[in-house]
C-alpha positions in Angstrom: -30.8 -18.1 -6.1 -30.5 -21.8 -6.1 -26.1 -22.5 -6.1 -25.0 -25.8 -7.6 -21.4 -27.4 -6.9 -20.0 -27.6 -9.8 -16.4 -29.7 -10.4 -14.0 -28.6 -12.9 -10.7 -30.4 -14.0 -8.1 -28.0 -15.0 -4.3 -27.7 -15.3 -2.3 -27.7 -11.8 -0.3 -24.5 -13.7 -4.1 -22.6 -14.7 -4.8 -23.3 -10.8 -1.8 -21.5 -9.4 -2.7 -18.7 -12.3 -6.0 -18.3 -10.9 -4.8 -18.6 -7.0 -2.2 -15.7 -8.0 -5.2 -13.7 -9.3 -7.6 -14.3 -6.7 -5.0 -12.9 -4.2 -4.6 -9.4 -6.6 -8.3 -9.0 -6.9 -8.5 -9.5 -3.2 -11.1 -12.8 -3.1 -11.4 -15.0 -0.9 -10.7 -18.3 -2.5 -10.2 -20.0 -6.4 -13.7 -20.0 -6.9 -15.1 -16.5 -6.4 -12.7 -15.6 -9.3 -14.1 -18.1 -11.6 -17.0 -16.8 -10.8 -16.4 -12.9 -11.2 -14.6 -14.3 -14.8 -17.7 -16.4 -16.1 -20.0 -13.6 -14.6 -17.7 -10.9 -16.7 -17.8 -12.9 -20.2 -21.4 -14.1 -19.6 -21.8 -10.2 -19.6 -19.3 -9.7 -22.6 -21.1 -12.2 -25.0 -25.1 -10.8 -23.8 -24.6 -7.9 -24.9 -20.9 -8.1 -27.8 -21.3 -4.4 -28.3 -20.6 -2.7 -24.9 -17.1 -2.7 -25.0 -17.2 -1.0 -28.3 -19.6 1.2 -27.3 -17.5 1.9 -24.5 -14.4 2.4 -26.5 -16.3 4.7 -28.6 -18.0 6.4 -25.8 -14.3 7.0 -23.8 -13.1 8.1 -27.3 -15.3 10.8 -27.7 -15.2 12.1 -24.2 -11.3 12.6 -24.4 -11.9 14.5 -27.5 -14.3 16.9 -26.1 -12.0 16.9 -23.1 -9.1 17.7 -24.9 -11.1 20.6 -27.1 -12.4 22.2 -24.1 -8.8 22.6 -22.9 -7.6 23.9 -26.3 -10.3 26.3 -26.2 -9.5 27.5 -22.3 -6.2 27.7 -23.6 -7.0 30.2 -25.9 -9.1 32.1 -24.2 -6.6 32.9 -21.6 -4.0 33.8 -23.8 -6.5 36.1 -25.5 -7.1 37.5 -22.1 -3.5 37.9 -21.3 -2.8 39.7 -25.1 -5.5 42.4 -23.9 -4.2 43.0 -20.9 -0.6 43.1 -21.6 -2.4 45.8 -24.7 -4.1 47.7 -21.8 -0.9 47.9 -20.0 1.4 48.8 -23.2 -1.2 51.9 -23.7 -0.5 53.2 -20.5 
């Protein structure tokens, strides 16, 4: 991988945004952010669907979460009406 300096003029208040964020997302320096943020849109706009996809794809696995528990719910509380049945016929 060949690496090329590249200079960028920007805003002094854009700079102090990005320092602030390089510090949460634990980089080093200014410029591994910009490049972790042109590496995640260069991503973004290759491929415009993914995050749909993924949106989709998250969607539908909570709903199938969410029915699994409904039908756990119910199958204990069927198992609990038998036995409390088993126990009333004693």
């Amino acid at each position: 991988m060949n690496e090329v300096i590249v200079s960028v003029r920007m805003p002094e208040s854009m700079l102090t945004e990005l320092k602030s964020l390089s510090k949460k997302n634990h980089f080093l320096d200014v410029s591994e952010e910009l490049r972790s943020i042109i590496r995640d849109k260069a991503v973004k706009y290759s491929s415009p669907y993914n995050a749909d996809l993924r949106k989709v794809i998250d969607d539908l696995q909570q709903e199938i979460a969410s029915r699994e528990t409904t039908r756990k719910k119910k199958v204990v509380i069927d198992d609990l009406r038998r036995l409390l049945e088993e126990l009333e016929h004693e």
